[in-house]
N, C-alpha and C positions, 0 to 999 in steps of 0.2 A: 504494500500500500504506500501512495505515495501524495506529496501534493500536484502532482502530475493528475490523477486520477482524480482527484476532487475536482481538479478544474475542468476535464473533460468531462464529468456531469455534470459543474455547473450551467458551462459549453450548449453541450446537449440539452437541457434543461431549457433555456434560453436564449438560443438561437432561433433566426429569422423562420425557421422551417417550422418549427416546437412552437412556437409562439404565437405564425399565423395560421398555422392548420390544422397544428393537434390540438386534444380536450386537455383540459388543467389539471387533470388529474394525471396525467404522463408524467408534464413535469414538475409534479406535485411527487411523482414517487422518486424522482433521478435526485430531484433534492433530497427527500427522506434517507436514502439511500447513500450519497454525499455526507449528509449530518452524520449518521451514523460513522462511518469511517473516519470523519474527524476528530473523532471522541478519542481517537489512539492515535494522536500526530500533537505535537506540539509549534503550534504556528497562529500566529496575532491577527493574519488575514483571511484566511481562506472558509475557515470556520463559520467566523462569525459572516460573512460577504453572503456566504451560503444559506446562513439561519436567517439573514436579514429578508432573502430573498423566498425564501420559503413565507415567512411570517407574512409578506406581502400576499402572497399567494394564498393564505389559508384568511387572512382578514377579508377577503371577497365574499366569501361565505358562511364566516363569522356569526353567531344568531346567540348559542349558550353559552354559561359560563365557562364549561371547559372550553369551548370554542378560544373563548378568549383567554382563559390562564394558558393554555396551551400557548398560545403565543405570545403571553406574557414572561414562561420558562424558555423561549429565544432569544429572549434581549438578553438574555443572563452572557448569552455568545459574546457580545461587544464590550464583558467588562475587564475581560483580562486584554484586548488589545491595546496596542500601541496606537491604533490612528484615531482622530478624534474625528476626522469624516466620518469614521464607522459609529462611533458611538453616538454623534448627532443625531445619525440616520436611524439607528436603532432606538434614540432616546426621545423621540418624535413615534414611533412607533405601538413605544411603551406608555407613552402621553392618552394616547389611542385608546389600548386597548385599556389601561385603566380608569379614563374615561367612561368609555362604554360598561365596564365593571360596577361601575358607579349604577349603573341605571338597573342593574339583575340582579342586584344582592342585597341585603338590608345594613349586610357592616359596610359601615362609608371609609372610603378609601383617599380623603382627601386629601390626607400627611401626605403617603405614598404619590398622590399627585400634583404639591406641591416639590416633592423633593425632584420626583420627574420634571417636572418645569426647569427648576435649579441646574439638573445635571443637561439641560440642552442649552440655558444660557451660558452656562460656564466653557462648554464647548463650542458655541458660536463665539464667544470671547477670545477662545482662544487660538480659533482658525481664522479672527480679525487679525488679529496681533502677527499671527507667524506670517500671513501670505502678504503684509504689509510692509513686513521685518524680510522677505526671499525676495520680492519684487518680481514674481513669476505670473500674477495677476492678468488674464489677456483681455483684448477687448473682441477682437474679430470672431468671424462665425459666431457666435451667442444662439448655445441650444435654448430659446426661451420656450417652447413648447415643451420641452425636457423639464424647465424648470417649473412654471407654472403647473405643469402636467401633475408634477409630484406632492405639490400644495392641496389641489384639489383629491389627491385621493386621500390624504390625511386627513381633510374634515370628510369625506364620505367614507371613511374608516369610524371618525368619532361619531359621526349624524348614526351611520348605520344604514344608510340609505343602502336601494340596489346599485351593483356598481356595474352591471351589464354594459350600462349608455356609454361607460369608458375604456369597454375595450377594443383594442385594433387603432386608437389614435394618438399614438405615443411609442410606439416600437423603433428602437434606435440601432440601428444597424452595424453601426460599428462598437458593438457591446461594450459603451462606455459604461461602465462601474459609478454610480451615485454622479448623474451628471447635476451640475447646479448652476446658479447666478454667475461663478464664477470664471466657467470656459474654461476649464484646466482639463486638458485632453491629450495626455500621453501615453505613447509606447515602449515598452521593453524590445530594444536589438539586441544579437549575439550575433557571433560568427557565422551563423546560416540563416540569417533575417528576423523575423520577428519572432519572440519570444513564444507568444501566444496570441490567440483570436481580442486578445479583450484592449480596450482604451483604457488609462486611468488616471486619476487627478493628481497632482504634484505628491500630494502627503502617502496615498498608497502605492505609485508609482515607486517611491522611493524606498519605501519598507521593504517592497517585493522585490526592487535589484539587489538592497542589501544582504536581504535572504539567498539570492543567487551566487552574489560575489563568496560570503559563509560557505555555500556548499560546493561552488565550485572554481573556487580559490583561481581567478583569470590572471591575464599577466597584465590588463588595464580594466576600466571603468569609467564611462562618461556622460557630462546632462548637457546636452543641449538646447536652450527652450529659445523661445520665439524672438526676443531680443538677445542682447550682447551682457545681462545681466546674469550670472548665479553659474554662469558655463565653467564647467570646469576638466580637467582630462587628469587621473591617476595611475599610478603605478602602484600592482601591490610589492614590488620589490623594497623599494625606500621609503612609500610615502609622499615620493613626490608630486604634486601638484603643477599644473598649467592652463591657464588662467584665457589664452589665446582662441576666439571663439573661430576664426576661418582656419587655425588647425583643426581646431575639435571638425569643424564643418566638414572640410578633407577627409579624414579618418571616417566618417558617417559615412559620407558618400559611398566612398572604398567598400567598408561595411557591409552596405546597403546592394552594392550593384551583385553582391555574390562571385560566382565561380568565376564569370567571364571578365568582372573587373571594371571600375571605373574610369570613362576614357579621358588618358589626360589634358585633351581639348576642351571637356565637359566643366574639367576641374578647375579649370586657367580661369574660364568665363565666369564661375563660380566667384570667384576673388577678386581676380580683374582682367573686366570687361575689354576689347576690343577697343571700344573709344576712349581707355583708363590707362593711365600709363603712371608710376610713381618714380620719382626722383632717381633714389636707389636701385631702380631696376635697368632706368637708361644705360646704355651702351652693351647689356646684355648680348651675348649671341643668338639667345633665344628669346622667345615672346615675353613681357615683364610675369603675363600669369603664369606660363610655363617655368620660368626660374624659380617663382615664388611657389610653388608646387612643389617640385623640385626639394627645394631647401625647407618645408613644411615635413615633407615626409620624411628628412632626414632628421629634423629637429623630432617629430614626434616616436621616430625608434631611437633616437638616442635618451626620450622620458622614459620611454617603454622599459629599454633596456637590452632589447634582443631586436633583429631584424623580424617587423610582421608583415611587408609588404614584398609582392612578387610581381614582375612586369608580365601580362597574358600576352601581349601583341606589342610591337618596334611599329617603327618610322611616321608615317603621321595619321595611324590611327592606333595610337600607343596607348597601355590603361594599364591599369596596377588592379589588384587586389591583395584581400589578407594571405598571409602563407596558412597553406595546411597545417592547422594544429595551435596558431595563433588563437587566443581565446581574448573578446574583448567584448565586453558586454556594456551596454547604454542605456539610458532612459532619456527618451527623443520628443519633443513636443511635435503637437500632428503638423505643423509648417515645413517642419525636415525632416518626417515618416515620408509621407506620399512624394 
């Protein structure tokens, strides 16, 4: 068992196929069946991402009180995580269901629904503060149907209303994990392209590479988001750190194009342009982006430590890729995914 596995029922559970054609109770059991297995792994995200999404699933149909404790004993998922995205989203959840509790039982539950109030403002506080404090906040594409989407089903969670009229208009196809206000829409890369099927927000983005770098100890690690802010390229030999976002860029690309290699004409216009020329580059033999390529890839295997780059193809339709066996794993915002 693994967190491989977990993810591939969460996958399967919710993907475009699960979601617009089959009944809920499919993947009502792929989650069930996920939970379970997670009970014998020790990991801060996958668990709780799982129970989060299950408790979504089982509040549709919601009516008794076990209905509801049942999905009260899910939020329990979100309290040993590390991300506070998760716990928001679970503490909105549990808002919900204790709520609704309220109205089916004669012992009032109001303490518990104060303290729930508590634990989401303190977590909205503190996802103010950090995403303020990383400057990774984006403006462009804004899933606001995502976000609004998700407002409205937490009071037709608390009202209790039918929630039939909302399904089929909100299914997001690039299985962003808890999309919100805030447009934070990243990818995990590795050596053979993307991690996995799912998009995710800066805070889980970041847990789940750490988790990777832990298990599979790479020879770098990189973020590159949407500006020239928070970018960073690692080495796990020294610790060393750089800071240069059109190396990081270079190294992506490479990354990203796989076996056949990215071509070094692709790479030149990446950094500069045709009609761009810098000081420093003048009197070069070759084009100013080609030099600066060039001397990118060399500066970034001598952070690495070891040569990771291989030339696929010479003369001028020349390209690089990672060597066989280089391990270098990234968390890429979706500007320089696609």
């Amino acid at each position: 068992m693994s967190i491989g596995e977990i993810k591939k029922l969460f996958y399967d559970a919710t993907n475009q196929k699960v979601v617009i054609s089959s009944l809920p109770d499919h993947s009502e059991g792929l989650l069930r069946k996920a939970i379970t297995l997670s009970k014998n792994i020790e990991n801060t995200i996958w668990p709780g991402v799982t129970a989060y999404r299950l408790a979504h699933l089982l509040f549709r149909k919601a009516k008794t009180v076990s209905d509801l404790k049942e999905i009260l004993n899910l939020t329990e998922y979100s309290e040993k995580s590390d991300a506070e995205t998760l716990k928001l989203k679970m503490g909105l959840v549990k808002f919900a269901a204790i709520h609704r509790l309220n109205w089916l039982v004669d012992t009032k539950m109001e303490g518990a629904l104060k303290q729930a109030q508590l634990e989401i403002v303190r977590s909205i506080q503190w996802l103010k503060q950090n995403s303020n404090r990383t400057g990774i906040l984006e403006q462009e594409d804004q899933p606001i149907q995502d976000y609004y989407f998700n407002i409205l089903e937490y009071m037709t969670y608390m009202a209790g209303t039918d929630y039939a009229p909302l399904l089929g208009i909100a299914y997001d196809d690039k299985n962003t994990l808890f999309p919100d206000a805030e447009n934070q829409v990243w990818r995990l890369i590795g050596p053979n392209g993307a991690i996995d099927h799912f998009s995710y927000n800066y805070e889980i983005g970041h847990i789940e590479l750490s988790r990777i770098i832990e298990e599979e100890k790479p020879d770098g690690w990189y973020i590159l988001g949407a500006s020239g802010f928070g970018n960073e390229l690692h080495t796990s030999i020294n610790d060393r750190i750089d800071k240069n976002t059109d190396r990081i860029r270079i190294l992506n690309e490479i990354i990203k194009s796989g076996p056949s290699g990215a071509k070094a004409f692709d790479l030149a216009e990446m950094i500069s342009p045709t009609n761009y020329e810098t000081d420093s580059d003048v009197g070069s033999r070759e084009s100013p982006g080609k030099s600066r390529v060039r001397k990118f890839r060399t500066k970034i295997e001598e952070i690495i430590g070891k040569d990771i780059f291989v030339q696929t193809a010479a003369g001028p339709k020349a390209s690089w890729a990672l060597t066989k066996g280089a391990k270098i794993f990234g968390l890429v915002n979706q500007k320089h995914f696609y």
